[in-house]
N, CA, C and O atoms as a Maestro MAE file, in Angstrom:
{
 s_m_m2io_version
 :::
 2.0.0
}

f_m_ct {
 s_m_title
 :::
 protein
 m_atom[288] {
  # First column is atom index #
  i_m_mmod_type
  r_m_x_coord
  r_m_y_coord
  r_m_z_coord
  i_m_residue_number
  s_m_chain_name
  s_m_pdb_residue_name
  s_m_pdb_atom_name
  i_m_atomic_number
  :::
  1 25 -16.536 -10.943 3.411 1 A "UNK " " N  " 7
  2 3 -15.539 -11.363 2.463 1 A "UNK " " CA " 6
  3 2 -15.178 -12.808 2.778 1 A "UNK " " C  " 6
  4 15 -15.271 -13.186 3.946 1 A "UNK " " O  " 8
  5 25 -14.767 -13.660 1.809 2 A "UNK " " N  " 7
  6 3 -14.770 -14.998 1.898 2 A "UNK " " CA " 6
  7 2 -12.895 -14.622 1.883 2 A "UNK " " C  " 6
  8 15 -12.230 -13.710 1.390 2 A "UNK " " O  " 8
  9 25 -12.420 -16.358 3.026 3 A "UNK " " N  " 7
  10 3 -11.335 -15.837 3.158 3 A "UNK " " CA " 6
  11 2 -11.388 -17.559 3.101 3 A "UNK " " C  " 6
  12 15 -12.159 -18.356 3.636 3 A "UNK " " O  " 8
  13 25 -9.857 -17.806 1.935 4 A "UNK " " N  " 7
  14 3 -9.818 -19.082 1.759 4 A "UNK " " CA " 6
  15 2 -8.020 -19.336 2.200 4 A "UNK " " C  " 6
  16 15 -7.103 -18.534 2.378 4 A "UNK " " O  " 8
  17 25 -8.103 -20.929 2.260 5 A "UNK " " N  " 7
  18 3 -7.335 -21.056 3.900 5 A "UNK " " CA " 6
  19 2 -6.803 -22.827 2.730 5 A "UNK " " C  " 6
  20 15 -7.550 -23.765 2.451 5 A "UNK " " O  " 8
  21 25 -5.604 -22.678 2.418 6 A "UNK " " N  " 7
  22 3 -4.838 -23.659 1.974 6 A "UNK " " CA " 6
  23 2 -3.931 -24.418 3.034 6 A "UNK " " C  " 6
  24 15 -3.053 -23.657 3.442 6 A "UNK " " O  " 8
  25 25 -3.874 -25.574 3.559 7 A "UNK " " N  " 7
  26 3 -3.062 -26.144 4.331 7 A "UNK " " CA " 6
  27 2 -2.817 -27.084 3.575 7 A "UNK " " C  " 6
  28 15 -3.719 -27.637 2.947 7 A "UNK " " O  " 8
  29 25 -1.024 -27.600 3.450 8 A "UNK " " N  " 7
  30 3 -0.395 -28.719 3.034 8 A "UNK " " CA " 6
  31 2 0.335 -29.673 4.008 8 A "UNK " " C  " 6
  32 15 1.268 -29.287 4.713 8 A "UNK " " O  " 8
  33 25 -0.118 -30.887 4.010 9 A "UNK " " N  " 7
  34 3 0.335 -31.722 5.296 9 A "UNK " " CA " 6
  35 2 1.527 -32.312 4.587 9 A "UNK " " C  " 6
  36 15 1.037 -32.841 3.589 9 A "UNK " " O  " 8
  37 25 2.757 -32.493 4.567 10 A "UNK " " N  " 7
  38 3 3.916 -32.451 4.312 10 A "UNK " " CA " 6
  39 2 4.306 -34.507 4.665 10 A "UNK " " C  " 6
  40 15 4.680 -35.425 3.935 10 A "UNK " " O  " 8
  41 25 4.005 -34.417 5.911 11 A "UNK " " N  " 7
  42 3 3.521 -36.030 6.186 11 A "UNK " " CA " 6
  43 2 2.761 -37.138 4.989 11 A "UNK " " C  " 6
  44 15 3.049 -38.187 4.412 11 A "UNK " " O  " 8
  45 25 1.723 -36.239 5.046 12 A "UNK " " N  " 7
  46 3 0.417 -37.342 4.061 12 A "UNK " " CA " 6
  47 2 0.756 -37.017 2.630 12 A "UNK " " C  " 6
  48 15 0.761 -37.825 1.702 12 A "UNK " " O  " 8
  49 25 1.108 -35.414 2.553 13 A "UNK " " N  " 7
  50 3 0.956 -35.558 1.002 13 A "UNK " " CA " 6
  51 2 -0.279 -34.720 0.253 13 A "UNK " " C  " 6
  52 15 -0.587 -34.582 -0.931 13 A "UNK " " O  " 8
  53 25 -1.016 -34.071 1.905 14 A "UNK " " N  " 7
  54 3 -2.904 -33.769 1.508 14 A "UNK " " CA " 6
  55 2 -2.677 -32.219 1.303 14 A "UNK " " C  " 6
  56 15 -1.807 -31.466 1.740 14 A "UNK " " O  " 8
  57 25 -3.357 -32.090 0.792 15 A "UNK " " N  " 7
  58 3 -3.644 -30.705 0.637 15 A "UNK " " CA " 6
  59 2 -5.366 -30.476 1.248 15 A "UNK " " C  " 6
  60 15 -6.424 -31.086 1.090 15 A "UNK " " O  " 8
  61 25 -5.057 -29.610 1.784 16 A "UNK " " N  " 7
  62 3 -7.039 -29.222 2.088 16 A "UNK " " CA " 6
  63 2 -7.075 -27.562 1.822 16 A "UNK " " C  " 6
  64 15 -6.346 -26.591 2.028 16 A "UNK " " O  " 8
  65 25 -7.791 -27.722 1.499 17 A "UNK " " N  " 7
  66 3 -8.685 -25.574 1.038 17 A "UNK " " CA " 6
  67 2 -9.857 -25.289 2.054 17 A "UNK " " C  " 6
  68 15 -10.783 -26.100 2.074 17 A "UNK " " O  " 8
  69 25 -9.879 -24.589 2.599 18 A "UNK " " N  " 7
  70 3 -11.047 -24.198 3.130 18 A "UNK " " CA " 6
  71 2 -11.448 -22.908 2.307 18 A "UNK " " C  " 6
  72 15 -10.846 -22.214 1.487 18 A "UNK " " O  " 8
  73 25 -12.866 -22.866 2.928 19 A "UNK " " N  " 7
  74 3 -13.670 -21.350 2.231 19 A "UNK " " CA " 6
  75 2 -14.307 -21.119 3.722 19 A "UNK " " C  " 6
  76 15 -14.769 -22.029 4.411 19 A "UNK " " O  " 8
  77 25 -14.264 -20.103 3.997 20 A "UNK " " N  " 7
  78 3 -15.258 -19.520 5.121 20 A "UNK " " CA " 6
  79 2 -15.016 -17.721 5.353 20 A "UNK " " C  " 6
  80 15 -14.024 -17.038 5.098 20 A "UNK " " O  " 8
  81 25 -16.217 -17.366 5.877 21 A "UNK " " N  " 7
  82 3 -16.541 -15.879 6.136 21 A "UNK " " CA " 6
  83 2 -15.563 -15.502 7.071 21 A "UNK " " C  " 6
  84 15 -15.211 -16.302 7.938 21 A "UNK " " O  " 8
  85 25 -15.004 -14.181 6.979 22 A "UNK " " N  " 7
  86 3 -14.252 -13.500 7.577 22 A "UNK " " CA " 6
  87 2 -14.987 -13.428 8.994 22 A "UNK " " C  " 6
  88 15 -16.207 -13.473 9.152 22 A "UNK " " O  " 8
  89 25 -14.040 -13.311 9.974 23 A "UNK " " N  " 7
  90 3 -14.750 -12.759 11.236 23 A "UNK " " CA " 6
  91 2 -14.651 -11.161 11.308 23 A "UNK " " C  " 6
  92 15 -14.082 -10.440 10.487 23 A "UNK " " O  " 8
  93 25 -15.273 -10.797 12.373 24 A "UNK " " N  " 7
  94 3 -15.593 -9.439 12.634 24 A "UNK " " CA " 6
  95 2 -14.356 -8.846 13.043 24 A "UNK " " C  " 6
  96 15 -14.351 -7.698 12.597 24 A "UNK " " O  " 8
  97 25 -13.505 -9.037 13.559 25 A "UNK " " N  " 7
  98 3 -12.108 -8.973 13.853 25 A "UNK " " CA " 6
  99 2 -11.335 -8.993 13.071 25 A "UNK " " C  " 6
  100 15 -10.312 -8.329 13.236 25 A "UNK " " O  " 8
  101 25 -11.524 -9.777 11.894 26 A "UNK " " N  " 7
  102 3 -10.501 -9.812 10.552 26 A "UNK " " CA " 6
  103 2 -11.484 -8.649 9.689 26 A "UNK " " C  " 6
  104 15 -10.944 -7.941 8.840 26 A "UNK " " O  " 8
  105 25 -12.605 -8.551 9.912 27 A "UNK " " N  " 7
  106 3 -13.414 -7.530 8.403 27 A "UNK " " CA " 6
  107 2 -12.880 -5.942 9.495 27 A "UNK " " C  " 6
  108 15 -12.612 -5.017 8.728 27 A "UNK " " O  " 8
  109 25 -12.731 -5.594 10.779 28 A "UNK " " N  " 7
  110 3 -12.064 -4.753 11.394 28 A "UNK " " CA " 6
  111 2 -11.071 -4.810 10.759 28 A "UNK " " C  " 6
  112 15 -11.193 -4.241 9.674 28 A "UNK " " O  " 8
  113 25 -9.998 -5.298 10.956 29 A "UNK " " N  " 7
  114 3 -8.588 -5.066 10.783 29 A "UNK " " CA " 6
  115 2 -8.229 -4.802 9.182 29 A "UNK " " C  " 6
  116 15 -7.394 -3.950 8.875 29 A "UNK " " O  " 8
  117 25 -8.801 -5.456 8.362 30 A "UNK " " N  " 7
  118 3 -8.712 -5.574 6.976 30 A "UNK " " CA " 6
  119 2 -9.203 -3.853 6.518 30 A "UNK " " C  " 6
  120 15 -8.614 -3.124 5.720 30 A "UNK " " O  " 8
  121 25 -10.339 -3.568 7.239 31 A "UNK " " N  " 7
  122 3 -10.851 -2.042 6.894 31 A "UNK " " CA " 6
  123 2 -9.920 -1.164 7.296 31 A "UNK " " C  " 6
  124 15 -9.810 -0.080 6.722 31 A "UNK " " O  " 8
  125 25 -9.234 -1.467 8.195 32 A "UNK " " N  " 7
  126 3 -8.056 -0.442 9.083 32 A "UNK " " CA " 6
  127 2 -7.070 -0.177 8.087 32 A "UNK " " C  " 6
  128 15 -6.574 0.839 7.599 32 A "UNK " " O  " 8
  129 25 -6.949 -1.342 7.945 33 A "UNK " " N  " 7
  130 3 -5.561 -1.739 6.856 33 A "UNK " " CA " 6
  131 2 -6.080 -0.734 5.441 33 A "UNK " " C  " 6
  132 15 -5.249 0.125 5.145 33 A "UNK " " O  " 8
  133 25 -7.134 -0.762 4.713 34 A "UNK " " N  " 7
  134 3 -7.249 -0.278 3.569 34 A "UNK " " CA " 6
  135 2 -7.169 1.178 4.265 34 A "UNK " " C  " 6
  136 15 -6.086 1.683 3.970 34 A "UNK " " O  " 8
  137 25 -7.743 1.807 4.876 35 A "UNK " " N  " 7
  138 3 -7.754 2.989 5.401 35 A "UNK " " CA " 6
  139 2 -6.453 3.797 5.397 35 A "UNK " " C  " 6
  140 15 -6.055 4.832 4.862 35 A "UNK " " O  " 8
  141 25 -5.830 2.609 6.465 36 A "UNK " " N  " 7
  142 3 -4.448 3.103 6.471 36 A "UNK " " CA " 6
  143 2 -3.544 3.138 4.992 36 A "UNK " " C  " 6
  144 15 -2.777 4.076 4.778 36 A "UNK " " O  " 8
  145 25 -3.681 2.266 4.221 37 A "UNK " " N  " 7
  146 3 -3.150 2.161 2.715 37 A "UNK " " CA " 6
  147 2 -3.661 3.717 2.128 37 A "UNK " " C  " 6
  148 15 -2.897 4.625 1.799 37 A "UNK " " O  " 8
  149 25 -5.184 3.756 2.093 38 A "UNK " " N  " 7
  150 3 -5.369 4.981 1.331 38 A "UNK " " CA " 6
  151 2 -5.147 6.779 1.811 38 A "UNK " " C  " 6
  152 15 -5.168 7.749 1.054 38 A "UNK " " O  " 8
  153 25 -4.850 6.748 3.966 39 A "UNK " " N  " 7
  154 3 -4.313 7.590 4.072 39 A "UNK " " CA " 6
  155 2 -2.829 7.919 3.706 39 A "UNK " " C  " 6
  156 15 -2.503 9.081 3.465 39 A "UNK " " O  " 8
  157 25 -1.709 6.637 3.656 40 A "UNK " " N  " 7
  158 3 -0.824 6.956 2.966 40 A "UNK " " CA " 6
  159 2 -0.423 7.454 1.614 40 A "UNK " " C  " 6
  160 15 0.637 8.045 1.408 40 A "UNK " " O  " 8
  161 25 -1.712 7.071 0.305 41 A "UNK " " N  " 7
  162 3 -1.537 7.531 -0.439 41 A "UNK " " CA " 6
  163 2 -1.902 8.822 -1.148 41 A "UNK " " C  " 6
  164 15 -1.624 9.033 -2.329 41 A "UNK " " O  " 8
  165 25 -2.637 9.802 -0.236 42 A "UNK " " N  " 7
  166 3 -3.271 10.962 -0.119 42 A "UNK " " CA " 6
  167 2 -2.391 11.714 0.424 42 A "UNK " " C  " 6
  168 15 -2.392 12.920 0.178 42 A "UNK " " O  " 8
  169 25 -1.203 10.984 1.514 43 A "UNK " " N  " 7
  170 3 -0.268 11.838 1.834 43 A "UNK " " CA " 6
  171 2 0.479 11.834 0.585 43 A "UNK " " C  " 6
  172 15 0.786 12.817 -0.091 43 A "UNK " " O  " 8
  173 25 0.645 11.036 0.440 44 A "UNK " " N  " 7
  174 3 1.934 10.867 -0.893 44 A "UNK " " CA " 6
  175 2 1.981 12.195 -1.968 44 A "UNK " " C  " 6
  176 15 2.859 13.021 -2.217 44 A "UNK " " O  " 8
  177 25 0.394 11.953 -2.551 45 A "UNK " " N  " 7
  178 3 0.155 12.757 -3.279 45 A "UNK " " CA " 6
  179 2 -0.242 13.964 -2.896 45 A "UNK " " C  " 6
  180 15 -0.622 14.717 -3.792 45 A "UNK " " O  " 8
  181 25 -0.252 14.232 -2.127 46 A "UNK " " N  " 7
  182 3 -0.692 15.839 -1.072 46 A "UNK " " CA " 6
  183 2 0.840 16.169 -1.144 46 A "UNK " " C  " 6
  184 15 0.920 17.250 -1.727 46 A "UNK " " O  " 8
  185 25 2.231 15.671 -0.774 47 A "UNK " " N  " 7
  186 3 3.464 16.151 -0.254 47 A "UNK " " CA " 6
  187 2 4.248 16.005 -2.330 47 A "UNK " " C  " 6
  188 15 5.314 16.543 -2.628 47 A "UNK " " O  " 8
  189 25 3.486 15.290 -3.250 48 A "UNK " " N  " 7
  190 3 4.248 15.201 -4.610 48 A "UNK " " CA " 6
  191 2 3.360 16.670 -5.399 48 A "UNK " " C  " 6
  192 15 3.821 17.379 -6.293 48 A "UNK " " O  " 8
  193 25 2.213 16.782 -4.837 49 A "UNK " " N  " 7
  194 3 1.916 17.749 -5.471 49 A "UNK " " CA " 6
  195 2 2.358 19.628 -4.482 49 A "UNK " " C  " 6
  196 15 2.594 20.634 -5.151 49 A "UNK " " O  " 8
  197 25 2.361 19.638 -3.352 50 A "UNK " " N  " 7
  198 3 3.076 20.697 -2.943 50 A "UNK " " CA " 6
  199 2 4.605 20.725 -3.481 50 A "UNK " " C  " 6
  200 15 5.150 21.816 -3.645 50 A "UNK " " O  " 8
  201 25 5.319 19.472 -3.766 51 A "UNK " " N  " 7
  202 3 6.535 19.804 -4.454 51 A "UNK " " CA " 6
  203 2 6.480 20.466 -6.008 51 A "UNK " " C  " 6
  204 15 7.053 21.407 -6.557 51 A "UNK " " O  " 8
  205 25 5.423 19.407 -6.436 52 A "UNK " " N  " 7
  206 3 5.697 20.155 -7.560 52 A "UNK " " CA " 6
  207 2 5.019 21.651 -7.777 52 A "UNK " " C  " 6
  208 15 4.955 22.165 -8.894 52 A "UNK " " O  " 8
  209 25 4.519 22.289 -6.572 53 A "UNK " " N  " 7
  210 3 3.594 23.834 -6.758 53 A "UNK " " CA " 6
  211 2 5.013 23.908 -6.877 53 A "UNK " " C  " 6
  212 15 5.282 24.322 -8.005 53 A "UNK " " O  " 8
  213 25 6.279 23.634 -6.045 54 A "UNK " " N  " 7
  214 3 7.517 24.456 -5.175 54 A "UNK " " CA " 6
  215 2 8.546 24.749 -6.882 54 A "UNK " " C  " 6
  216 15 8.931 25.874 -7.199 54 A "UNK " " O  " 8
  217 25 8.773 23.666 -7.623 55 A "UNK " " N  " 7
  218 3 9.332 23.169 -8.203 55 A "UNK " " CA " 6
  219 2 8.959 24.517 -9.516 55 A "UNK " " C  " 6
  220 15 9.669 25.273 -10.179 55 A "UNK " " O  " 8
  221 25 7.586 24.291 -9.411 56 A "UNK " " N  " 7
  222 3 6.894 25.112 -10.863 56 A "UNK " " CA " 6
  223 2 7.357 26.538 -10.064 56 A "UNK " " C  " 6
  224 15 8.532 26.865 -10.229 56 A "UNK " " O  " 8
  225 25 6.537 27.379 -9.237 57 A "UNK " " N  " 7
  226 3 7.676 28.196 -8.907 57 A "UNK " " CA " 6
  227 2 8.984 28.814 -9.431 57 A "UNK " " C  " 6
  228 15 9.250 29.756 -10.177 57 A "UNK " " O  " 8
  229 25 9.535 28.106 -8.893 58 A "UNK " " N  " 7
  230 3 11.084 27.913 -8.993 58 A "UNK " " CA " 6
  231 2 11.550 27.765 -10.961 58 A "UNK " " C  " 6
  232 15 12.310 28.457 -11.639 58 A "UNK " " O  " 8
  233 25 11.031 27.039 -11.184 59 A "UNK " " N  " 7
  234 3 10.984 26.583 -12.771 59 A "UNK " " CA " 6
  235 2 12.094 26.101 -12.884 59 A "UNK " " C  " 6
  236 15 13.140 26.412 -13.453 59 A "UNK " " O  " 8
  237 25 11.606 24.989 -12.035 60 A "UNK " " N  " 7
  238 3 12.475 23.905 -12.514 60 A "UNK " " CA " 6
  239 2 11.620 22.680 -12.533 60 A "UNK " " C  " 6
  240 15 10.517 22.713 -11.987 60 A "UNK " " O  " 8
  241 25 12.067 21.574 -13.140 61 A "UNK " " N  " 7
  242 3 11.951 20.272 -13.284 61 A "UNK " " CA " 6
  243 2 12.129 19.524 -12.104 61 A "UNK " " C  " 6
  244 15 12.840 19.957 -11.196 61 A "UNK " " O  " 8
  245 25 11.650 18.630 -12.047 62 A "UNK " " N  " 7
  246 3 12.033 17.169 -11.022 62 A "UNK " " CA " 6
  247 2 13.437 16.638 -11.224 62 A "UNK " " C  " 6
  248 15 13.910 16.184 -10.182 62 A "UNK " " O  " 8
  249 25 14.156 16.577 -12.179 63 A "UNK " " N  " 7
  250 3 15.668 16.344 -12.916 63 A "UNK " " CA " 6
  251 2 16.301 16.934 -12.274 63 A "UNK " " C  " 6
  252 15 17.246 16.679 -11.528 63 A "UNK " " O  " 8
  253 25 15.590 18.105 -12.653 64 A "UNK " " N  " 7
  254 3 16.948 19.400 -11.925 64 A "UNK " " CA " 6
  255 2 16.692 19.359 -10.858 64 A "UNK " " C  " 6
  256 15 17.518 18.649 -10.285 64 A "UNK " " O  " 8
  257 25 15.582 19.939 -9.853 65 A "UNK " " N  " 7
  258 3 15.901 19.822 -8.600 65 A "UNK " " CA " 6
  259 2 16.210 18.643 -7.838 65 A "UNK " " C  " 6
  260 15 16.264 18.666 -6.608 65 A "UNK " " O  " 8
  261 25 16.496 17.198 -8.803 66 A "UNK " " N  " 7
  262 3 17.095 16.237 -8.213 66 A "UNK " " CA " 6
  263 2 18.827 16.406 -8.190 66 A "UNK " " C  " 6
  264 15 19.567 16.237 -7.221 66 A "UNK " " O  " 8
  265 25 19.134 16.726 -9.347 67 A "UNK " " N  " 7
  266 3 20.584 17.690 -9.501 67 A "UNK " " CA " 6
  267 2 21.100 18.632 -8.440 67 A "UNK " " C  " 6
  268 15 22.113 18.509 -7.753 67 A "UNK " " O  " 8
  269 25 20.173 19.628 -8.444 68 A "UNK " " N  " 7
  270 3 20.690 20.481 -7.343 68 A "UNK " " CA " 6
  271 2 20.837 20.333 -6.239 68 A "UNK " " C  " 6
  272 15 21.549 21.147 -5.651 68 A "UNK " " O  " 8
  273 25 20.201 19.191 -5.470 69 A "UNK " " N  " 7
  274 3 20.374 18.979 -4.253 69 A "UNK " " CA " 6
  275 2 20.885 17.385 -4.245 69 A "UNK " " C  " 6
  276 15 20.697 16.522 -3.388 69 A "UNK " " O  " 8
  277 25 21.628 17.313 -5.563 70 A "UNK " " N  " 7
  278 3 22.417 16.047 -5.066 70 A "UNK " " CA " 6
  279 2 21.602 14.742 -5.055 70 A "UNK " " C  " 6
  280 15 22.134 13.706 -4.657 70 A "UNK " " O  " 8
  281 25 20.067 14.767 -5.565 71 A "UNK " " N  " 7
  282 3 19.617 13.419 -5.398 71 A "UNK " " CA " 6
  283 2 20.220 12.302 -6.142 71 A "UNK " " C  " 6
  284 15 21.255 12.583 -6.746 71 A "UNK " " O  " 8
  285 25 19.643 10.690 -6.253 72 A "UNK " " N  " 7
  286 3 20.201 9.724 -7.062 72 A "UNK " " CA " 6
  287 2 19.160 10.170 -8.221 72 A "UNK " " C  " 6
  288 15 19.172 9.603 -9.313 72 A "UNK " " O  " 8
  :::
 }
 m_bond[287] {
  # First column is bond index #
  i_m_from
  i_m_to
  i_m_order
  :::
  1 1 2 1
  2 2 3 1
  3 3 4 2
  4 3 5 1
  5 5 6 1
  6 6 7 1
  7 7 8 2
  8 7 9 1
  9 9 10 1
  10 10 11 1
  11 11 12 2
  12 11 13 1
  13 13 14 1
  14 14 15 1
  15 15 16 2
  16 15 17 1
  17 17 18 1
  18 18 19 1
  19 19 20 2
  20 19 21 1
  21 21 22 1
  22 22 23 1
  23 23 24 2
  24 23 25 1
  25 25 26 1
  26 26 27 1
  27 27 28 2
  28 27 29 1
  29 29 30 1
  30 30 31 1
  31 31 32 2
  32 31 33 1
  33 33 34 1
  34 34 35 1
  35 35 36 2
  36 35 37 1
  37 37 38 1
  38 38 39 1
  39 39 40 2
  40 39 41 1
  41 41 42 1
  42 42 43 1
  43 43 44 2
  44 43 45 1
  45 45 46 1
  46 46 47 1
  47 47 48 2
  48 47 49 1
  49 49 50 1
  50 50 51 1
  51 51 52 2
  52 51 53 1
  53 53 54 1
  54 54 55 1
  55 55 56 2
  56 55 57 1
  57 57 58 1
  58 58 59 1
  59 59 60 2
  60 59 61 1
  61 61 62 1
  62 62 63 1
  63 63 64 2
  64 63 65 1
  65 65 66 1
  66 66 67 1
  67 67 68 2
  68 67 69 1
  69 69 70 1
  70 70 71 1
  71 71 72 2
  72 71 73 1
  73 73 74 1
  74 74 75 1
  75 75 76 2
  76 75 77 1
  77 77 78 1
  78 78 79 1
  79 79 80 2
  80 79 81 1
  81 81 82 1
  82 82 83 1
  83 83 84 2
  84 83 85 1
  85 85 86 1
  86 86 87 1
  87 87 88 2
  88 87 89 1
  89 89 90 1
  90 90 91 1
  91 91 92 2
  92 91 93 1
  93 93 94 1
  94 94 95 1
  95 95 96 2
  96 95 97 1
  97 97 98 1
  98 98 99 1
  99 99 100 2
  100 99 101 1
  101 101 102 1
  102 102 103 1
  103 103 104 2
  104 103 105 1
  105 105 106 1
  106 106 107 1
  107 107 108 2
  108 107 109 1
  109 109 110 1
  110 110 111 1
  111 111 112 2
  112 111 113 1
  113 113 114 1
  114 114 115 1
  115 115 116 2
  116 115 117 1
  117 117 118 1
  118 118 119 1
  119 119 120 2
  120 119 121 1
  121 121 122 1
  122 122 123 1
  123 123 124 2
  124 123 125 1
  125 125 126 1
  126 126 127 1
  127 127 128 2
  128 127 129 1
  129 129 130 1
  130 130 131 1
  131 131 132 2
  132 131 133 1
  133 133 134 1
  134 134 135 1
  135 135 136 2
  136 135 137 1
  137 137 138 1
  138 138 139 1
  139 139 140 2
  140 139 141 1
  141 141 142 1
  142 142 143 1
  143 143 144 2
  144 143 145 1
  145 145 146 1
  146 146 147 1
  147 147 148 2
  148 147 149 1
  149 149 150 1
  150 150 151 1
  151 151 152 2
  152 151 153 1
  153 153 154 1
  154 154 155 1
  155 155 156 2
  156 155 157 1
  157 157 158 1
  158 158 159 1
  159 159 160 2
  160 159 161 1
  161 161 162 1
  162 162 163 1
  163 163 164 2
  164 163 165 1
  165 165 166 1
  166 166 167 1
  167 167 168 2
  168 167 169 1
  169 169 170 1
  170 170 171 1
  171 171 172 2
  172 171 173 1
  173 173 174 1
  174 174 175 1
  175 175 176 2
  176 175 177 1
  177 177 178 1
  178 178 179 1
  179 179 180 2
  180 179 181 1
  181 181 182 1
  182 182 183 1
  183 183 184 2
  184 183 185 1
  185 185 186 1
  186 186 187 1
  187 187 188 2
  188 187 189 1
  189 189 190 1
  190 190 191 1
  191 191 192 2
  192 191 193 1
  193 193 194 1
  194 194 195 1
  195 195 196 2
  196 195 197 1
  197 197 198 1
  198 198 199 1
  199 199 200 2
  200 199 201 1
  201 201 202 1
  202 202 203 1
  203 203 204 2
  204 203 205 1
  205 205 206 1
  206 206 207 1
  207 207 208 2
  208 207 209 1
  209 209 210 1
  210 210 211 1
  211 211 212 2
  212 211 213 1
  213 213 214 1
  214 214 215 1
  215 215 216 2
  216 215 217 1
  217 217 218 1
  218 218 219 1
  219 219 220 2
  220 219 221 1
  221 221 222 1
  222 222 223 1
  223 223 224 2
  224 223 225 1
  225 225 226 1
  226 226 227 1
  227 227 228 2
  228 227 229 1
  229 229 230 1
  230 230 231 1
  231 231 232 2
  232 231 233 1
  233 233 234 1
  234 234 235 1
  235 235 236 2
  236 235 237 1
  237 237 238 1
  238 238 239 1
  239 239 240 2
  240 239 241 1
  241 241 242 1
  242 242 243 1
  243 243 244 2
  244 243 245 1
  245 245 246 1
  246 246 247 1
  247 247 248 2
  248 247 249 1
  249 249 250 1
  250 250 251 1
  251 251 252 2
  252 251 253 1
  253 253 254 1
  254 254 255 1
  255 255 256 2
  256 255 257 1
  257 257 258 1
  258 258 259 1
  259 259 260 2
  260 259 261 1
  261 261 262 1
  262 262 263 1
  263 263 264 2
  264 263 265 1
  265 265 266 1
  266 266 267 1
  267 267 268 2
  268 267 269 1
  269 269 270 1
  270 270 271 1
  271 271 272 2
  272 271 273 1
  273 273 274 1
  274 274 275 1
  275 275 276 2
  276 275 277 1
  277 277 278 1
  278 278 279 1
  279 279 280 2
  280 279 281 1
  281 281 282 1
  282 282 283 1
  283 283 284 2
  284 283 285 1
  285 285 286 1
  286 286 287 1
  287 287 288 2
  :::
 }
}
């Protein structure tokens, strides 16, 4: 992955851009990072969909069982 790199020298007035290849250390960490992003959102939806098995159940709504237990 190309990883581009803006510095503004505040002194001169310059602006410079770089373009260069990720290192192996940044294409690590960056993969970690998505990983970690997409195990959070598998939890998300793993713990929104056991609510709503709980909810259907119950027969109620998301409204209401925000009601009943006082949510905002």
């Amino acid at each position: 992955m190309k990883i581009i790199e803006k510095e503004f020298n505040v002194i001169t007035g310059k602006e410079t851009i770089t373009e260069r290849d990720e290192t192996p250390a940044e294409t690590q960490a960056r993969l970690q990072h998505e990983a970690e992003i997409a195990q959070r959102q598998a939890d998300a939806q793993a713990k929104a969909t056991a609510r709503q098995a709980i909810l259907d159940r119950l027969g109620l709504t998301a409204e209401e069982a925000q009601l009943l237990l006082g949510g905002n």
